[in-house]
Biopython code that builds the backbone (N, CA, C, O; Angstrom):
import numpy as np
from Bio.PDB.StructureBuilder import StructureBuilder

atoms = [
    (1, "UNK", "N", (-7.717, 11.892, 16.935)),
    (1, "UNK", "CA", (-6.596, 12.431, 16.179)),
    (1, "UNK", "C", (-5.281, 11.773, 16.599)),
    (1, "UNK", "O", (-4.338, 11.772, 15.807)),
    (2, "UNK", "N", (-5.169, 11.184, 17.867)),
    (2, "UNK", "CA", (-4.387, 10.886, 18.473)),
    (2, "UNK", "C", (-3.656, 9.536, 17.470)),
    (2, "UNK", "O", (-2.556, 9.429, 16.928)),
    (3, "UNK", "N", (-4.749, 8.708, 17.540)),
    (3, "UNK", "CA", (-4.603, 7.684, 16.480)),
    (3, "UNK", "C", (-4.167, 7.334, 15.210)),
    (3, "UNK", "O", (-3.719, 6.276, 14.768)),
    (4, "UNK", "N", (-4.434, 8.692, 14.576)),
    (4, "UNK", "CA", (-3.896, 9.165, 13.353)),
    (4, "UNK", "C", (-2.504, 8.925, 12.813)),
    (4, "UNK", "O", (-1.724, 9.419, 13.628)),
    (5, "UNK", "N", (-2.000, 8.512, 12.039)),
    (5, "UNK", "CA", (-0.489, 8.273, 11.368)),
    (5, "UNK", "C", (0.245, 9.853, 11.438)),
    (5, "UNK", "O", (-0.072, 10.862, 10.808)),
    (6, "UNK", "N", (1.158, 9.691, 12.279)),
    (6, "UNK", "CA", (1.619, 10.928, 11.900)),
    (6, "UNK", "C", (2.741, 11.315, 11.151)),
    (6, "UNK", "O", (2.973, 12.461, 10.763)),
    (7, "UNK", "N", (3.590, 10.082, 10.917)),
    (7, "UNK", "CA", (4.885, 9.973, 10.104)),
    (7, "UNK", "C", (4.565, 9.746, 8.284)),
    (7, "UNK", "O", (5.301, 10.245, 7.432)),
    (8, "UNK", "N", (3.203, 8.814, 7.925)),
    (8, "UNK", "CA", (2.886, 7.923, 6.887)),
    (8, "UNK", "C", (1.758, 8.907, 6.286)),
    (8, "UNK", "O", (0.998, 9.534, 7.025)),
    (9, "UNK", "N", (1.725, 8.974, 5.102)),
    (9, "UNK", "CA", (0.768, 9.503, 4.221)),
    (9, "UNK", "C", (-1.344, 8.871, 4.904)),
    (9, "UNK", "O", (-1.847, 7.749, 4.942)),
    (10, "UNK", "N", (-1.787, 9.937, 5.200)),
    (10, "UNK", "CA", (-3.269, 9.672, 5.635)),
    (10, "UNK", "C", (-3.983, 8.901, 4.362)),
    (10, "UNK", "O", (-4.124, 9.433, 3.261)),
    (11, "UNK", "N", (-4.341, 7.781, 4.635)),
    (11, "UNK", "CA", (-5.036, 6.598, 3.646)),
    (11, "UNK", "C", (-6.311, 5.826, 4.113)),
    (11, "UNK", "O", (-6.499, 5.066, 5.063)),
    (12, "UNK", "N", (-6.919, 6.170, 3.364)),
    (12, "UNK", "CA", (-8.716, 5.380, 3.734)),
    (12, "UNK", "C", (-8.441, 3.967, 4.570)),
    (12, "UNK", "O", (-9.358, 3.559, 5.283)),
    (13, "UNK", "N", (-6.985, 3.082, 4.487)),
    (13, "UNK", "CA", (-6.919, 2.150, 5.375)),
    (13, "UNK", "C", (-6.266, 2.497, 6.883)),
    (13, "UNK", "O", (-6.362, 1.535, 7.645)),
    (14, "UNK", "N", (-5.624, 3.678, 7.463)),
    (14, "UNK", "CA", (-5.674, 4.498, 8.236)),
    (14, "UNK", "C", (-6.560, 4.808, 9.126)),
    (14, "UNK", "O", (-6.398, 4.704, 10.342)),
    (15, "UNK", "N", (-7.881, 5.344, 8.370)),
    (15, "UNK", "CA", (-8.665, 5.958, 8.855)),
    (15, "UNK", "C", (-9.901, 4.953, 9.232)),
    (15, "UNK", "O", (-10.867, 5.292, 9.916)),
    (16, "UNK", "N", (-9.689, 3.604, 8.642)),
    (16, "UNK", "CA", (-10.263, 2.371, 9.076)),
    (16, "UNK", "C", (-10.299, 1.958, 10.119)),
    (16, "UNK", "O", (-11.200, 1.575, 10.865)),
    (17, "UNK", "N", (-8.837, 2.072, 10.201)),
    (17, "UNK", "CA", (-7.909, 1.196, 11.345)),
    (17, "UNK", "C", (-8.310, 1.836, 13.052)),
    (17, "UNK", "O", (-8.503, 1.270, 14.128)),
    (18, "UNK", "N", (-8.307, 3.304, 12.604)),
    (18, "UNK", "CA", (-8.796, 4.023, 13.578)),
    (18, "UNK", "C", (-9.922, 4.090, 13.659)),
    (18, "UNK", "O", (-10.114, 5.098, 14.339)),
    (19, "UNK", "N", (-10.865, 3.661, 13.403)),
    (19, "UNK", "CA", (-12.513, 3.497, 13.199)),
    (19, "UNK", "C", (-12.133, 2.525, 14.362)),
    (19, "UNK", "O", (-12.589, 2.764, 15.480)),
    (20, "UNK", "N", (-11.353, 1.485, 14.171)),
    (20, "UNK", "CA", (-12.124, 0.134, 14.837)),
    (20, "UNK", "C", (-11.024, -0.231, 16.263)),
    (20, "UNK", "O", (-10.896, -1.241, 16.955)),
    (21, "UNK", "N", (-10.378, 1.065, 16.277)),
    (21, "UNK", "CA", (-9.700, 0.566, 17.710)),
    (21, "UNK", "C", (-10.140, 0.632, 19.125)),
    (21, "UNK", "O", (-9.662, 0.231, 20.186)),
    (22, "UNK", "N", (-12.116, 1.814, 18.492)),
    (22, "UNK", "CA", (-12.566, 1.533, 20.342)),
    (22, "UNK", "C", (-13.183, 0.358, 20.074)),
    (22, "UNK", "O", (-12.978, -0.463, 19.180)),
    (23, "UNK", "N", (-14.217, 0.388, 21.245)),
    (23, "UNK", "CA", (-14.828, -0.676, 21.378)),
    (23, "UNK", "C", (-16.785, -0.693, 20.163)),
    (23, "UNK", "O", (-17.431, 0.306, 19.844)),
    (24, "UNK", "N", (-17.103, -2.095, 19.851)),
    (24, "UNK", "CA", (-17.654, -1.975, 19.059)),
    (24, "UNK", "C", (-19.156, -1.456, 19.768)),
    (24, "UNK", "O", (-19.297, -1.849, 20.926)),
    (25, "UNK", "N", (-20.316, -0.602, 19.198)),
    (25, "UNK", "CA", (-21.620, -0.493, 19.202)),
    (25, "UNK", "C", (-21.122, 0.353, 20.938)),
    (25, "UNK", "O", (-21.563, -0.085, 22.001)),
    (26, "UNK", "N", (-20.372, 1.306, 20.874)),
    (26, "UNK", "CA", (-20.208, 1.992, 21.918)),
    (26, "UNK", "C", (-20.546, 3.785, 21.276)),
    (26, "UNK", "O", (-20.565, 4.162, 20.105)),
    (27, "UNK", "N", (-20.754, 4.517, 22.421)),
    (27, "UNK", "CA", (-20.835, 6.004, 21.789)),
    (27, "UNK", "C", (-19.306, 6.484, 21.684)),
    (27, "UNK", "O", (-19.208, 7.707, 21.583)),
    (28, "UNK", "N", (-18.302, 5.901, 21.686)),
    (28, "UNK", "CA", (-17.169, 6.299, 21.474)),
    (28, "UNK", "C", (-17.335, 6.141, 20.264)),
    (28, "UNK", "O", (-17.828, 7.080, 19.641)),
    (29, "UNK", "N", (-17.023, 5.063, 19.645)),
    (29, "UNK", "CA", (-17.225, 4.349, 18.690)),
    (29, "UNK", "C", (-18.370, 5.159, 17.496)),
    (29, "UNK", "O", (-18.036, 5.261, 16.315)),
    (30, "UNK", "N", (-19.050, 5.427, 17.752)),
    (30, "UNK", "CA", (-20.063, 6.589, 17.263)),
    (30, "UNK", "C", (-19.148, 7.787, 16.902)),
    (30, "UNK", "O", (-18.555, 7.867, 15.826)),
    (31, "UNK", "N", (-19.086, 8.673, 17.851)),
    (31, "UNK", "CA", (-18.090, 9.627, 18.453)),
    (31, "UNK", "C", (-16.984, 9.716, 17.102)),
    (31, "UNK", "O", (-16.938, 10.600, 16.246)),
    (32, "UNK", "N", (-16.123, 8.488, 17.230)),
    (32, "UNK", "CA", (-15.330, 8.632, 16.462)),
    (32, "UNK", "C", (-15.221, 8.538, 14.722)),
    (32, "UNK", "O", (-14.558, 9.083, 13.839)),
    (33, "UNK", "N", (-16.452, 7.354, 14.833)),
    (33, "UNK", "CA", (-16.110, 7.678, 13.112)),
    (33, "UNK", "C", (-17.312, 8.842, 12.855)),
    (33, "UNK", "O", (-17.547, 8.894, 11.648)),
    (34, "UNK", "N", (-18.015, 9.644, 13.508)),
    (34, "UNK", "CA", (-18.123, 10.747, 13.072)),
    (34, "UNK", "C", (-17.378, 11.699, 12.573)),
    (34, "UNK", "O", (-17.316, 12.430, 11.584)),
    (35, "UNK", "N", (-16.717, 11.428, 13.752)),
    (35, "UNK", "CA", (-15.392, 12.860, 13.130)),
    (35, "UNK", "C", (-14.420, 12.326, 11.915)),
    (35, "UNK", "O", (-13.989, 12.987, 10.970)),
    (36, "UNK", "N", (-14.174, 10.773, 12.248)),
    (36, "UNK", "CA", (-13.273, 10.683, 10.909)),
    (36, "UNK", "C", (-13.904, 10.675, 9.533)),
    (36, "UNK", "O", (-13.127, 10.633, 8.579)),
    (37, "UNK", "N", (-15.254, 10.711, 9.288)),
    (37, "UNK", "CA", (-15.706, 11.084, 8.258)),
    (37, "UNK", "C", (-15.482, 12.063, 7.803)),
    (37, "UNK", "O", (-14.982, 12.281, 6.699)),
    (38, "UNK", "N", (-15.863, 12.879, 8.683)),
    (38, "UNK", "CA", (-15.639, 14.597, 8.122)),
    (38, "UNK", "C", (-14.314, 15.092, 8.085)),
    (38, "UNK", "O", (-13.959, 16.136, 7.537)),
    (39, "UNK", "N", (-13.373, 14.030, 8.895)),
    (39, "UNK", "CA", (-11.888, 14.523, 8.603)),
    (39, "UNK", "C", (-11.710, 13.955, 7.218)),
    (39, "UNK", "O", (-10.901, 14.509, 6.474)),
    (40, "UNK", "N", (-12.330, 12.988, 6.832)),
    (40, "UNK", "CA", (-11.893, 12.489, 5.450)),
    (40, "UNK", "C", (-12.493, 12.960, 4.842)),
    (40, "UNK", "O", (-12.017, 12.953, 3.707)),
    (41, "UNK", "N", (-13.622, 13.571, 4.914)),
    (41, "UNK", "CA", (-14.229, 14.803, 3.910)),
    (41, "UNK", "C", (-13.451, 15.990, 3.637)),
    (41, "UNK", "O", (-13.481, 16.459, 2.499)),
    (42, "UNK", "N", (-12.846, 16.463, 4.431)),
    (42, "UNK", "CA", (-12.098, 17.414, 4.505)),
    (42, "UNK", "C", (-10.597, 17.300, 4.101)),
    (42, "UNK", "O", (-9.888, 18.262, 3.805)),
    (43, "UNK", "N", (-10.236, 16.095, 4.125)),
    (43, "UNK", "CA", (-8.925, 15.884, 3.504)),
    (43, "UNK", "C", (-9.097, 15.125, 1.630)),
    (43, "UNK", "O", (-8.300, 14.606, 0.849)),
    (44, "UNK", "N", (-10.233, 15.377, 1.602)),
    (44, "UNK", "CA", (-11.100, 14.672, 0.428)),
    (44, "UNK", "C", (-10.680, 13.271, 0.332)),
    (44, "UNK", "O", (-10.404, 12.846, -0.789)),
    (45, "UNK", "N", (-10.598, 12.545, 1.279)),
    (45, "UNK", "CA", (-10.138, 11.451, 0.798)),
    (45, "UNK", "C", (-11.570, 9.929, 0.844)),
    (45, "UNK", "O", (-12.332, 9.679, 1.777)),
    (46, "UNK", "N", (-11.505, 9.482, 0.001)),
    (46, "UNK", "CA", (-12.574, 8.345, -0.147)),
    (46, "UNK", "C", (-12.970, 7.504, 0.643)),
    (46, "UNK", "O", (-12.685, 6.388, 0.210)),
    (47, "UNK", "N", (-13.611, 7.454, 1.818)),
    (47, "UNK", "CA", (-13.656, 6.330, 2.668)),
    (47, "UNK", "C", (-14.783, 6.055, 3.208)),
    (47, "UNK", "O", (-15.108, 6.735, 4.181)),
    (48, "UNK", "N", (-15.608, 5.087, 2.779)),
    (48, "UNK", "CA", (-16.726, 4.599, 4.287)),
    (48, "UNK", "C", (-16.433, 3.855, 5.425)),
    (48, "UNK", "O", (-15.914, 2.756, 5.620)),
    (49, "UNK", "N", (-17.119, 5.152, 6.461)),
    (49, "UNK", "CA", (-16.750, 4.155, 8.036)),
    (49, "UNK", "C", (-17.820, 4.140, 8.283)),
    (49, "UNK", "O", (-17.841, 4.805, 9.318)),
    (50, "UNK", "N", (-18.998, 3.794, 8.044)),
    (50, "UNK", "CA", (-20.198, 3.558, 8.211)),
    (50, "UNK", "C", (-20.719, 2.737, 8.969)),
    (50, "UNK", "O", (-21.431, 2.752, 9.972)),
    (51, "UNK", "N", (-20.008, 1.657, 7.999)),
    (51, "UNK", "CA", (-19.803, 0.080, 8.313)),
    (51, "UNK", "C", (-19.753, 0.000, 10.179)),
    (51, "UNK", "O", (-20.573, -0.593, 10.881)),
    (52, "UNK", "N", (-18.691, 0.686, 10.597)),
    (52, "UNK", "CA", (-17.702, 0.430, 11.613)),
    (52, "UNK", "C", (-18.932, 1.575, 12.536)),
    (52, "UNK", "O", (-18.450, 1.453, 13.662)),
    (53, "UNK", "N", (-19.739, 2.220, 12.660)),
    (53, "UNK", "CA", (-20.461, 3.124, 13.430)),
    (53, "UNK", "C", (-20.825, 2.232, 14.645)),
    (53, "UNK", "O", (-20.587, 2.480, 15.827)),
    (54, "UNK", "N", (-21.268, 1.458, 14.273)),
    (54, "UNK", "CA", (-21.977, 0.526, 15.048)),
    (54, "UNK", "C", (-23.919, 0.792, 14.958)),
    (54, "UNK", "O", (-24.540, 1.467, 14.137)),
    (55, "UNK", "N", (-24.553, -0.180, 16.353)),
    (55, "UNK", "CA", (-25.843, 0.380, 16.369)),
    (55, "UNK", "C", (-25.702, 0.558, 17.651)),
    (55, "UNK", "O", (-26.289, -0.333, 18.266)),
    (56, "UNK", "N", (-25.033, 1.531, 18.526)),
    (56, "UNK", "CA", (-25.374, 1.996, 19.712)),
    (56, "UNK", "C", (-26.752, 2.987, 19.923)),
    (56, "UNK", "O", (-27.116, 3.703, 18.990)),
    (57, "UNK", "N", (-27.276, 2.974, 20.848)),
    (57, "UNK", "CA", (-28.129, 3.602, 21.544)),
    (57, "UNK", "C", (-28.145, 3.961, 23.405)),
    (57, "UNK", "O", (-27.658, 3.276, 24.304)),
    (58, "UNK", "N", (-28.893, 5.277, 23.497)),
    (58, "UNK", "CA", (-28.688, 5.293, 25.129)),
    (58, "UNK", "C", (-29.816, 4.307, 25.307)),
    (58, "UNK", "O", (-29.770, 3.714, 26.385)),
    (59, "UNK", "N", (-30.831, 3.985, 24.502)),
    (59, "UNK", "CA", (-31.618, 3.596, 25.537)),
    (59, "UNK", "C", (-31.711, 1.547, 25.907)),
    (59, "UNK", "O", (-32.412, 0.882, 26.669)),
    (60, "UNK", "N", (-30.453, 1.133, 24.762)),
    (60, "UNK", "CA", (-30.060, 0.242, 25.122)),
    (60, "UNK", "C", (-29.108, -0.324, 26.426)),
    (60, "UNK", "O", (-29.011, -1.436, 26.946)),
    (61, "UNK", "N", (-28.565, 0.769, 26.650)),
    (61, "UNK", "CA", (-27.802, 1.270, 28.005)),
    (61, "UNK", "C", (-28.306, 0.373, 29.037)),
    (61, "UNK", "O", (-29.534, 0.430, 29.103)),
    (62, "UNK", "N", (-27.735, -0.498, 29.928)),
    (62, "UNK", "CA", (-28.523, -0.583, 31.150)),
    (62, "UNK", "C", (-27.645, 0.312, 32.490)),
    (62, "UNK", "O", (-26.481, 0.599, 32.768)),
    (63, "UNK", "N", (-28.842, 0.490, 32.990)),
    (63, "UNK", "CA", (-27.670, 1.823, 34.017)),
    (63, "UNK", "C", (-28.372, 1.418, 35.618)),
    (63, "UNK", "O", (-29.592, 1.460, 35.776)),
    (64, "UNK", "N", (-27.521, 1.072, 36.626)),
    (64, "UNK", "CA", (-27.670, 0.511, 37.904)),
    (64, "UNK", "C", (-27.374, 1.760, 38.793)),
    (64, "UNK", "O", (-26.275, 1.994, 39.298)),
    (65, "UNK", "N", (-28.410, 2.476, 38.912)),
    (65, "UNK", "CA", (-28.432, 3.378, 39.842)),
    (65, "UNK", "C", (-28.602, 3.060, 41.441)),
    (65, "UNK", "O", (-29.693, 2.577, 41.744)),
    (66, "UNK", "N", (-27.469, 3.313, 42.720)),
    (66, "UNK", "CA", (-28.307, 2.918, 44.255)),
    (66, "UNK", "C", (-29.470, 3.490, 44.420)),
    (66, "UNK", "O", (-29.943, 4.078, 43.447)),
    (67, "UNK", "N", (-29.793, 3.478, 44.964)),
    (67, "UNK", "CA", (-30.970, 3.704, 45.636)),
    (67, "UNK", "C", (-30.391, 5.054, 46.842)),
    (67, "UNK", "O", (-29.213, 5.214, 47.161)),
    (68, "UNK", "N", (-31.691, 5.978, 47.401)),
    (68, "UNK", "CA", (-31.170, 6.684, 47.848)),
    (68, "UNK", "C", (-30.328, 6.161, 49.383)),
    (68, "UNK", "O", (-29.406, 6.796, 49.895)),
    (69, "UNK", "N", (-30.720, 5.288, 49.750)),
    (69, "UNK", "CA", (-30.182, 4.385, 51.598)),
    (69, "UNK", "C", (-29.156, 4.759, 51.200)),
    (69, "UNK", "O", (-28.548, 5.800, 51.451)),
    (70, "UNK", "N", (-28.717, 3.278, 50.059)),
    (70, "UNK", "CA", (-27.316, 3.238, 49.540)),
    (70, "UNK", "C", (-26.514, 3.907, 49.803)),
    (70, "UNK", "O", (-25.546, 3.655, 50.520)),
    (71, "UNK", "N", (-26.962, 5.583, 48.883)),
    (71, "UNK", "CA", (-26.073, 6.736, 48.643)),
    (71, "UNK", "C", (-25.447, 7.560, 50.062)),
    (71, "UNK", "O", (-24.408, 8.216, 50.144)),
    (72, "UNK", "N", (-26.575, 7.243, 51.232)),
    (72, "UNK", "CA", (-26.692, 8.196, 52.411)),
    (72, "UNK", "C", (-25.426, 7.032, 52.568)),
    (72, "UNK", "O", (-24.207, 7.184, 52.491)),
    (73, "UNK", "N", (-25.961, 6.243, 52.732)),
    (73, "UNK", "CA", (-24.867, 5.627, 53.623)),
    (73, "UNK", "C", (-23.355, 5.250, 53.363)),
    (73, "UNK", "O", (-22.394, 4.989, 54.087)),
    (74, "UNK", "N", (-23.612, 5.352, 51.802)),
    (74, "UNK", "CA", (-21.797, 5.824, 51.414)),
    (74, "UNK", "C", (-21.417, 7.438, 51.813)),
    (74, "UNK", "O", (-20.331, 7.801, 52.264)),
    (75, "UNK", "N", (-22.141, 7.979, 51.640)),
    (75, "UNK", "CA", (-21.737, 9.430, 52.617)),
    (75, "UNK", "C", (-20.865, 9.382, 53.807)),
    (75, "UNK", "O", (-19.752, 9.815, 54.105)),
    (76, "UNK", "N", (-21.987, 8.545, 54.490)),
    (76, "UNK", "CA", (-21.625, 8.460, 56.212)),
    (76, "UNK", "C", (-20.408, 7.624, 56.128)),
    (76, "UNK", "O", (-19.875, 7.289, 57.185)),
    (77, "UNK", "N", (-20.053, 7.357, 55.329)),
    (77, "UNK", "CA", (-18.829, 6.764, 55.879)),
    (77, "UNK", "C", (-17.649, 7.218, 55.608)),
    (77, "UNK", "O", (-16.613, 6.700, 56.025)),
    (78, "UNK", "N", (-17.728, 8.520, 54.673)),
    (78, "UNK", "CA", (-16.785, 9.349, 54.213)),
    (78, "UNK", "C", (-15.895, 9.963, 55.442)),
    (78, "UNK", "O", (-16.564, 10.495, 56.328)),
    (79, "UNK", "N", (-14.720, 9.959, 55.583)),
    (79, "UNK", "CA", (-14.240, 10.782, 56.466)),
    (79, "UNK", "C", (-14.223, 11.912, 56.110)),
    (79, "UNK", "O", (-13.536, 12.330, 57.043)),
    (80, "UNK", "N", (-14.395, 12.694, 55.576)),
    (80, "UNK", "CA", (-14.478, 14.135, 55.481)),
    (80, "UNK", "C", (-15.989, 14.470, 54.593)),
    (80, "UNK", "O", (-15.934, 14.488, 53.364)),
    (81, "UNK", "N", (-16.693, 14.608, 54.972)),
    (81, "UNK", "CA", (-18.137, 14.606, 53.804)),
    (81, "UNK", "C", (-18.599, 16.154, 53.640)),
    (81, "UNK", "O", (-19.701, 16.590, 53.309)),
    (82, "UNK", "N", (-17.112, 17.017, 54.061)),
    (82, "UNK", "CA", (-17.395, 18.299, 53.002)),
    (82, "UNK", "C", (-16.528, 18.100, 51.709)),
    (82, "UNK", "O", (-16.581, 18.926, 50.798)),
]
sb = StructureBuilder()
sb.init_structure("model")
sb.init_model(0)
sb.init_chain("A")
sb.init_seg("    ")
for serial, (resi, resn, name, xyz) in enumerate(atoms, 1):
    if name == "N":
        sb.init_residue(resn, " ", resi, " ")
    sb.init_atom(name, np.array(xyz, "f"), 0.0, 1.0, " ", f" {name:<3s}", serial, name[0])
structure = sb.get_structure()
């Protein structure tokens, strides 16, 4: 919403613009033109952001988890580890 025009009449090139200012094939990016659909449903105004969804997935994700050593041993080095 943040993104949104707040001075200028709300226009399907608006609501574009804000489609494509995160990053592409991200769940933000998802995230967002979800909602601006339905905000433009709701303001009835004509627009596909479809286009702009991307093809994100979690399970394209790669995710680098430590290992448990790792984790102990960033503990131990915490000065306060309550």
């Amino acid at each position: 919403m943040k993104w949104l025009p707040a001075t200028s009449e709300l226009s399907p090139s608006a609501i574009i613009s804000v489609a494509q200012k995160s990053k592409p094939n991200t769940r933000s990016r998802q995230i967002a033109c979800t909602f601006l659909r339905q905000f433009a449903r709701f303001a009835q105004i004509e627009v596909d952001v479809g286009p702009y969804i991307g093809n994100y997935s979690p399970k394209k994700v790669v995710r680098t988890i430590p290992t448990d050593k790792i984790i102990s041993q960033a503990i131990e080095q915490l000065p306060n580890p309550a």
